[in-house]
C-alpha angles and dihedrals in degrees: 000000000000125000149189113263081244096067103039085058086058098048089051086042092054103038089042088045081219138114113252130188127222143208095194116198101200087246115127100244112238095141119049128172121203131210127177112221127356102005094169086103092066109034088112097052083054090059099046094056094053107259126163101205145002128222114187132125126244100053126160132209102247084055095044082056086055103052082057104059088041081056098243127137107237120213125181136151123265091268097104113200099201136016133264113211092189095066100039093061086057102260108158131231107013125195088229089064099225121131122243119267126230 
């Protein structure tokens, strides 16, 4: 049954027993795409056949920016691949859903 992207990054954080991170669009998740490792290479294809989220690994900011404009909700796991200066200087929240570092 469909879902908020919320939830679903509770579900995967649970089932995972990991920390995620999410870029939440807003939209009720009914379709998700999966991808093991670094998904930021198909995160058009995802949009094009109709998914409401994406769940993979190695993401960086700049991809998890990108999910979002296509109007996906991004999950990956904490690993960030690239930096987000944004963040790191304390803004909150942040579209690219990583927490600020100290």
């Amino acid at each position: 049954s469909p879902v908020s992207g919320e939830e679903l990054a509770k579900t995967v954080a649970d089932k995972l027993n990991a920390g995620v991170r999410i870029a939440d669009s807003g939209k009720t998740i009914s379709k998700v795409a999966l991808c093991g490792g670094a998904g930021g290479d198909f995160i058009n294809a995802v949009a094009e056949i109709g998914c409401d989220a994406y769940i993979t690994g190695d993401i960086s900011h700049h991809e998890f920016l990108e999910a979002l404009e296509l109007g996906l909700t991004l999950i990956a796991d904490r690993q960030e691949k690239g930096r987000c200066h944004q963040c790191q200087r304390g803004t909150r929240p942040h579209p690219c859903g990583k927490e600020r570092r100290n």
